[in-house]
C-alpha positions as CSV (number, residue, x, y, z in Angstrom):
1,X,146.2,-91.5,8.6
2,X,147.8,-88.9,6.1
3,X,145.3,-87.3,3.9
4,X,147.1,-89.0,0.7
5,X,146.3,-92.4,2.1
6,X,142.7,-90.5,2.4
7,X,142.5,-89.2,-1.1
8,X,144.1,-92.7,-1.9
9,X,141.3,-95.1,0.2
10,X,138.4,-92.3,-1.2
11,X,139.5,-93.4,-5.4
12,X,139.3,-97.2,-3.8
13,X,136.0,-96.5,-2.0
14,X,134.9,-94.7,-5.7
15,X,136.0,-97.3,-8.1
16,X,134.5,-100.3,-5.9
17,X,130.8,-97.9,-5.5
18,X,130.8,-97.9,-1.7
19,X,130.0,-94.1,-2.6
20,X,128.7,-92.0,-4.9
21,X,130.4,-89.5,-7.2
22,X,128.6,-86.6,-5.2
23,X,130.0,-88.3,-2.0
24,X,133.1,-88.4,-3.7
25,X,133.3,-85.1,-5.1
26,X,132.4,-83.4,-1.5
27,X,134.9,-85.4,0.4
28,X,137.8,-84.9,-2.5
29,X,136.8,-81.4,-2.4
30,X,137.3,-81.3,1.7
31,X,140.2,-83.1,1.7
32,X,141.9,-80.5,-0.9
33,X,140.4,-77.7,1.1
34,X,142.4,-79.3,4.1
35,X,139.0,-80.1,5.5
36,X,139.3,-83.3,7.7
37,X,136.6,-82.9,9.8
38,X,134.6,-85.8,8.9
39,X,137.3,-88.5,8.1
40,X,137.9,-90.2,11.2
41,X,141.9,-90.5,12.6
42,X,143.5,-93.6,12.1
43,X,145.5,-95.6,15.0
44,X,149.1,-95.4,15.3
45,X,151.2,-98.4,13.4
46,X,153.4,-100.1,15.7
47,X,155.8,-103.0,13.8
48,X,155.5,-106.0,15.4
49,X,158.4,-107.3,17.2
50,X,161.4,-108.6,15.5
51,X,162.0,-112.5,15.0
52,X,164.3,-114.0,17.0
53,X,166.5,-116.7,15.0
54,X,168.2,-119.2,17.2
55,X,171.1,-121.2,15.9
56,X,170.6,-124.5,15.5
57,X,173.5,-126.7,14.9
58,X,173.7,-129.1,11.9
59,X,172.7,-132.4,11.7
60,X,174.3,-135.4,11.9
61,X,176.2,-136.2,8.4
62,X,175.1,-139.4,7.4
63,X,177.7,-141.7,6.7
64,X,177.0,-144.4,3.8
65,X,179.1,-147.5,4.1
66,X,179.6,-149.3,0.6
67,X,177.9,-153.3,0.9
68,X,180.0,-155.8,1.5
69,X,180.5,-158.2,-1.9
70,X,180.4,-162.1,-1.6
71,X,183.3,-163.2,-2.7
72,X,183.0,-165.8,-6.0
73,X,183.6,-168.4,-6.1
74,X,186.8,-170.0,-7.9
75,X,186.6,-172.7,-10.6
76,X,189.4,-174.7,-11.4
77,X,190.2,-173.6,-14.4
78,X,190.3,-176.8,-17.1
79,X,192.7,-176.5,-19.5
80,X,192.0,-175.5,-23.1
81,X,192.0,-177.6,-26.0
82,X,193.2,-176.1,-29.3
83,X,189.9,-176.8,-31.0
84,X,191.7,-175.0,-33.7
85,X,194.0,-177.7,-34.4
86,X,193.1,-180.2,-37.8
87,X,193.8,-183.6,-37.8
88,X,193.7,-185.7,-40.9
89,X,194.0,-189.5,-40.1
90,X,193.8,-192.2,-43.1
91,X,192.8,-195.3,-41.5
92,X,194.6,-198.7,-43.2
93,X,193.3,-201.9,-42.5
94,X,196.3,-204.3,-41.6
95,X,198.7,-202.1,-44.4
96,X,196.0,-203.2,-46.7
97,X,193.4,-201.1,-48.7
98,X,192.5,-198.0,-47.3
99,X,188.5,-197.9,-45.7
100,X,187.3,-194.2,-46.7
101,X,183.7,-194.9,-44.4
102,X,186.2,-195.6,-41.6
103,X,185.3,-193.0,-38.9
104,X,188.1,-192.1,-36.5
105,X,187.5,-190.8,-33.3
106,X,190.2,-188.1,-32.8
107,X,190.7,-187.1,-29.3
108,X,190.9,-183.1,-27.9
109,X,189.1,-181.8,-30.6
110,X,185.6,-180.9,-28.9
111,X,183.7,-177.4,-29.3
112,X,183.2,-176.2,-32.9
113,X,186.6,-175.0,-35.0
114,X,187.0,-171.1,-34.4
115,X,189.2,-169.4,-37.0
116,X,193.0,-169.0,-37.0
117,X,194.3,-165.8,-38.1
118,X,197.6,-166.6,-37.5
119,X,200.1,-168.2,-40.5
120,X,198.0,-170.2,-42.6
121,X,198.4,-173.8,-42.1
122,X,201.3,-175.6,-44.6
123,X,200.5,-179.1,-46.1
124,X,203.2,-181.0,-47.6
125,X,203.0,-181.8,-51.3
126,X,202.8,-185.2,-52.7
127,X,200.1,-187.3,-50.8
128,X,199.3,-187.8,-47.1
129,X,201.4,-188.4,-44.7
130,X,201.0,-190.8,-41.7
131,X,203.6,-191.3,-38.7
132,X,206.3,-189.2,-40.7
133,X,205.9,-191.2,-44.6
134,X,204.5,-190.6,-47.3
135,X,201.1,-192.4,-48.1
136,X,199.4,-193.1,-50.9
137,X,196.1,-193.0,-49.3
138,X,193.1,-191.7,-50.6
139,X,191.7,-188.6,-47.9
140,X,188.5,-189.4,-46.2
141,X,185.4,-187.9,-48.4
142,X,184.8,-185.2,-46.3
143,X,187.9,-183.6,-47.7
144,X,186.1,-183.5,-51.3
145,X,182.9,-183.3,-50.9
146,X,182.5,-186.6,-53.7
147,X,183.5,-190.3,-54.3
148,X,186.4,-189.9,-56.7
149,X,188.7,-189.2,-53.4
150,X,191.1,-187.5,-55.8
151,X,193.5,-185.5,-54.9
152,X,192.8,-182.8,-52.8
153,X,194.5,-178.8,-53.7
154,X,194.9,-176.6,-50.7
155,X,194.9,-173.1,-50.8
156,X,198.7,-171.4,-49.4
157,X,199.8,-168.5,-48.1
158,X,198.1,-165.2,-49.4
159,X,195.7,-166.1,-51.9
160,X,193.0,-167.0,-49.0
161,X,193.0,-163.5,-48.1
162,X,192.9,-162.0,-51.2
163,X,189.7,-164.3,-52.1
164,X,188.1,-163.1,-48.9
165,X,188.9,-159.8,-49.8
166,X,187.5,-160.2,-53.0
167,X,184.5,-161.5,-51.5
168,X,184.2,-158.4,-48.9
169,X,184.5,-156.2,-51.9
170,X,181.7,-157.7,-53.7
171,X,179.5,-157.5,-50.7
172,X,180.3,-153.7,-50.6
173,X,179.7,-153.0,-54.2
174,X,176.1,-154.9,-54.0
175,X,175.1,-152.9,-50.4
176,X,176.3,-149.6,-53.0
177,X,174.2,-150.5,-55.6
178,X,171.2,-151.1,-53.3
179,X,171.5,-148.0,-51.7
180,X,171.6,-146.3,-55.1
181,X,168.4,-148.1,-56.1
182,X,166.6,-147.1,-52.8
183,X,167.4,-142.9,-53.3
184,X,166.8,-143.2,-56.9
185,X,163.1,-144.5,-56.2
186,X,162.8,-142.1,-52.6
187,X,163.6,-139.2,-55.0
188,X,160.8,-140.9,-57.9
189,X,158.2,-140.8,-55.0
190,X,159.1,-137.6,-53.7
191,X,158.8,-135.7,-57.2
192,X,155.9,-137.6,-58.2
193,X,154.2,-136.0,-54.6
194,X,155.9,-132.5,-55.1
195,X,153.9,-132.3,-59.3
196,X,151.1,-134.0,-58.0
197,X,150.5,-131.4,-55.4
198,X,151.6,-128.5,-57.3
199,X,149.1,-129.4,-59.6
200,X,146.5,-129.7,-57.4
201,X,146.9,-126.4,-55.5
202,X,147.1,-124.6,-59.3
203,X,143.7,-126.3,-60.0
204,X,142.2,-125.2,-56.2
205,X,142.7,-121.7,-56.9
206,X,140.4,-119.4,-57.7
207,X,140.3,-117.4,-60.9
208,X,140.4,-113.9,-59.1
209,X,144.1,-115.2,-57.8
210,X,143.1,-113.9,-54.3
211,X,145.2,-115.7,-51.4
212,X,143.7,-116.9,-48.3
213,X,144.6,-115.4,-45.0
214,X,145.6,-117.0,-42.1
215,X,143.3,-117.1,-39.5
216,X,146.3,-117.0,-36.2
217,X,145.1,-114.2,-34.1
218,X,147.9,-111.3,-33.7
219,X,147.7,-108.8,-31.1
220,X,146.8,-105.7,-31.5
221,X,149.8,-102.9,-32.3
222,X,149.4,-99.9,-30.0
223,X,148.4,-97.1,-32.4
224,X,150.2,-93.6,-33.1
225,X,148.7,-90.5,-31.6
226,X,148.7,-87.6,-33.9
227,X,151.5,-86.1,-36.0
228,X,153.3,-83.3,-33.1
229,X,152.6,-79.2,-33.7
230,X,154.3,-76.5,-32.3
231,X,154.5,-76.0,-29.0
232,X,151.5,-74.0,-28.3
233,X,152.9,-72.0,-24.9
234,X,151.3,-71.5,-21.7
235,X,149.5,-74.6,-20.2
236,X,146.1,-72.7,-20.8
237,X,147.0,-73.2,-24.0
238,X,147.7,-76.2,-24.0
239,X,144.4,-77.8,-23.1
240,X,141.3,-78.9,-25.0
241,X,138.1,-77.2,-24.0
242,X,135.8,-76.6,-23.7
243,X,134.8,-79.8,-21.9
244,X,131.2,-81.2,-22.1
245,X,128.7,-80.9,-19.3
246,X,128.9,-78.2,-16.6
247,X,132.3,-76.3,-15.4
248,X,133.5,-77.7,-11.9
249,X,134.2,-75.6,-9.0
250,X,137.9,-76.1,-8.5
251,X,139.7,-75.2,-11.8
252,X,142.0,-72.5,-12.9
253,X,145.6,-71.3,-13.0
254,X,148.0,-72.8,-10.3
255,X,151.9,-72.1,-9.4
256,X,153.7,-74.3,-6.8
257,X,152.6,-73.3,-3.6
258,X,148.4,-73.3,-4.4
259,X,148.9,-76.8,-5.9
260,X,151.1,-78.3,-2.9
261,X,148.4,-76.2,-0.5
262,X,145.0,-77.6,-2.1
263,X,147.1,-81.0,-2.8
264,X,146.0,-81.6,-6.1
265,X,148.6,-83.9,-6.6
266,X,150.7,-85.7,-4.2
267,X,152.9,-88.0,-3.3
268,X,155.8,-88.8,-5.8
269,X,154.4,-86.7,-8.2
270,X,154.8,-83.3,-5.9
271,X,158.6,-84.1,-5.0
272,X,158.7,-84.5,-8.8
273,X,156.9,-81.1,-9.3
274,X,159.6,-79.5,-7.0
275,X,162.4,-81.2,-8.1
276,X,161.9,-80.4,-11.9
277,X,161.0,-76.5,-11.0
278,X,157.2,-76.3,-12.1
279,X,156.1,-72.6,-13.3
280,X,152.8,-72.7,-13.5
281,X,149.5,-75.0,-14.7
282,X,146.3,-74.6,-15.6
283,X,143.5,-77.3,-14.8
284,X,140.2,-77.8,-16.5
285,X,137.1,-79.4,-15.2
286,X,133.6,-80.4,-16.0
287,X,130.6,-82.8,-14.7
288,X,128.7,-84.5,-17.0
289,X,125.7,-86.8,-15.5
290,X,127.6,-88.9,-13.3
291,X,130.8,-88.2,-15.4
292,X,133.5,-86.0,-13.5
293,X,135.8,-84.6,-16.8
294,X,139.4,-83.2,-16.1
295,X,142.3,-82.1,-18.2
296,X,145.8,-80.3,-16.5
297,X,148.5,-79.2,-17.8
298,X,152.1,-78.2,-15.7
299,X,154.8,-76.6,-17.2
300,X,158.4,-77.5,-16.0
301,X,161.9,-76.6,-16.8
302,X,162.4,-78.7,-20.1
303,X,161.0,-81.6,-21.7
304,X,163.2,-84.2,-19.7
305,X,162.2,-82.7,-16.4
306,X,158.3,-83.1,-17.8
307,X,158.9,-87.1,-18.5
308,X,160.5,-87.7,-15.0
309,X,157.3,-85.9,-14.0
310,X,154.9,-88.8,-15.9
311,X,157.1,-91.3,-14.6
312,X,156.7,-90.2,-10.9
313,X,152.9,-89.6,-11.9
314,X,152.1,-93.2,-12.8
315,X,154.3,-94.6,-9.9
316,X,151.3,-92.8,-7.6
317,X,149.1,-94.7,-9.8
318,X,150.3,-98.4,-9.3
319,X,146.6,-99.4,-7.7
320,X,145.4,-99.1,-11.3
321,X,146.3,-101.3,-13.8
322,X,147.7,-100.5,-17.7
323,X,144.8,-100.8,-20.3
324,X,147.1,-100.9,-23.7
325,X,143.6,-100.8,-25.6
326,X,143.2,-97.2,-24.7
327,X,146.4,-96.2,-25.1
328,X,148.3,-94.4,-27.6
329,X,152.3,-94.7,-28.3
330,X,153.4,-92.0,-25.6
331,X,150.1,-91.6,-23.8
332,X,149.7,-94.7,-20.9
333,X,146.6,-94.9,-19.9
334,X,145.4,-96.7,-16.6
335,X,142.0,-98.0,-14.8
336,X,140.8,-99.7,-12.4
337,X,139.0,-103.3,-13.0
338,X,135.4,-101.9,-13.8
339,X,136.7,-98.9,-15.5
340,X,135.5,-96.4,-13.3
341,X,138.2,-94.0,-13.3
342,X,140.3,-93.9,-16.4
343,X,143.8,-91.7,-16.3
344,X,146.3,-90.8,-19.1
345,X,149.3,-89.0,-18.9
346,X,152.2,-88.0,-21.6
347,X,154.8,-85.4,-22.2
348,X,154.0,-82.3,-24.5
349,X,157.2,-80.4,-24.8
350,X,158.0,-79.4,-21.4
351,X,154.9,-80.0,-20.0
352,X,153.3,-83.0,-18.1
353,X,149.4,-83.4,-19.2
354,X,147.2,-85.9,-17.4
355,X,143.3,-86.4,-18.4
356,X,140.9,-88.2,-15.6
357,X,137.1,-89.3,-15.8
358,X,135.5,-91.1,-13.8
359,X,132.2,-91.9,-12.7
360,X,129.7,-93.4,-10.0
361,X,127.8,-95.7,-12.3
362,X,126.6,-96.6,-15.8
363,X,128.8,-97.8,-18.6
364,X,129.3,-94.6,-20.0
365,X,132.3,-93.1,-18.6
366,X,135.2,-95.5,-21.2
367,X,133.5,-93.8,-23.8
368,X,133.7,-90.3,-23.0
369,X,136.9,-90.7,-21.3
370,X,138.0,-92.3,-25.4
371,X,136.9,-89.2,-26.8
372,X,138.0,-86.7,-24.6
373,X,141.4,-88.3,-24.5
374,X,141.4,-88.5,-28.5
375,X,139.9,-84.2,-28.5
376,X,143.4,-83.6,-26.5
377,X,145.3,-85.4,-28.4
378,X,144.7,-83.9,-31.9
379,X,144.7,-80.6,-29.8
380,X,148.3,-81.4,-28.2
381,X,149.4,-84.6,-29.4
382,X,152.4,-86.0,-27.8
383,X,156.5,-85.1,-28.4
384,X,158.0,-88.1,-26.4
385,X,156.8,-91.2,-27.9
């Protein structure tokens, strides 16, 4: 085991209290000392064996075979009568007088009449006729609907469909007018509702003319750290101090080498460090009950070189977890579940600064970390935001 996944499994051990922050202030201490004395080795890692994947060949495509449909069976088809055919019979008794309660019987005319829209049907003028004459014979009563049996007038060519059309436009013109009526009196109701209820908010109000809010929760904006100052220099410039409680062994000015060598910071962050050509920093530390304080700042070539810096910074911190109630536009801050150890980190013109408190117990330790982070801030507040 490397002695980052130490330092990494000693923050673990801290922030879950399987040891103290004496405990963890001794071992951290060995560990940057390149002390490994009393950490025991870990066993080697050895992968585990590859999977084999054997091929195994298709199945079967199912074939779906369409059901076989009974065949119907045929009717004869009967002939059809022309149920649209009208027959008009007068009935004469002997030659004699003609019988209009005489009912005939006339044959193919079963089913109910459906309408012709073919030619409309032409009647000769002058009477009834009967096997080719003319007869004087009065037409059965059904024809005029009364006992005068006079003389009935049929309706030719195109004036039947003009009357129906007449009739259809009628219809229209009434379904119109109906319609009309229906969105006058839906537009009555509606304005009657709209007054009504503007007069009944104008008489809830109250005489102040203050509004009520509404009560939908929002969430809460991240807040702006404090308006930027001019760059203030060197990194032991750039730090707030002095920090409360008593100054921790450790601190002081650093270049490249004596931070890689007492491995301050590791991992991702390092090959950062060397990548972006670090000059010097400066780090500042402090216990206060069972508070550890700290504040560092490392100056880089430029200010782009400082953000990759924070980025690689809070990749090496992906076992904590973003708290966007601490932080600050341009200052992430990140902790562990029970808020035992609480990290920031931002840009301040080309420098990377990170602040760190944590603690061993009590509920103490979000609070002072909030107002040493909020000291710095006002002291250096961010430029990349």
């Amino acid at each position: 085991m490397s002695w980052q996944d130490e330092l990494q499994k000693l923050d673990a051990e801290l922030a879950s209290g399987r040891v103290s922050a004496d405990e963890y202030r001794q071992r951290r201490d060995a560990l940057l000392a390149g002390d490994t004395r009393g950490q025991q080795g870990g066993g080697s890692f050895s992968p585990p064996p590859p999977q084999q994947w054997q091929a195994v060949p298709p199945p079967e495509k199912t074939q779906y075979i369409q059901p076989v449909q009974p065949q119907q069976a045929q009717q004869p088809q009967q002939p059809q009568q022309n149920s649209d055919k009208t027959q008009v019979v007068s009935v004469n008794n002997g030659g004699g007088q003609a019988n209009p309660d005489a009912t005939q019987v006339v044959p193919n005319s079963g089913g109910f009449p459906q309408p012709n829209y073919g030619q409309p049907q032409q009647f000769p003028q002058g009477g009834w006729q009967q096997g080719g004459g003319t007869s004087n014979a009065a037409p059965p009563p059904w024809v005029t609907g009364d006992d005068s049996f006079s003389t009935p007038t049929w309706n030719q060519g195109p004036e039947v469909f003009e009357s129906a059309s007449e009739s259809s436009g009628k219809g229209k013109k009434i379904v119109g007018i109906v319609i009309v009526v229906a969105l006058l009196a839906g537009l009555g109701v509606a304005g009657y509702f709209f007054f009504s209820g503007n007069k009944d908010n104008n008489q809830g109000q109250s005489p102040t003319g203050q509004t009520s809010t509404s009560a939908t929760p929002t969430v809460k904006p991240i807040p702006d750290p404090p308006a930027q100052k001019p760059d203030s220099g060197a990194t032991a410039d750039s730090i707030y101090g002095p920090l409360p409680g008593t100054e921790r062994a450790g601190g002081g000015q650093f270049d490249l080498p004596k931070l890689a060598a007492q491995k301050l910071l590791v991992g991702k962050t390092t090959d950062a460090l060397v990548a972006a050509g670090m000059t010097e920093a400066t780090l500042s530390t402090s216990v206060d009950g069972k508070n550890t304080l700290s504040i560092m700042a490392l100056a880089v070539t430029d200010q782009a070189a400082a953000s990759k810096v924070v980025a690689a910074y809070l990749q090496d911190q992906a076992a904590l977890k973003e708290d966007k109630d601490l932080s600050y536009k341009g200052v992430k801050v990140v902790t562990d579940p029970a808020k035992k150890v609480l990290r920031a980190t931002y840009v301040y013109y080309n420098k990377m600064v990170f602040v760190e408190v944590f603690t061993d117990g009590g509920d103490s330790a979000e609070a002072q970390f909030k107002e040493l982070l909020k000291n710095q801030l006002e002291f250096a507040p961010p430029t990349v935001r």
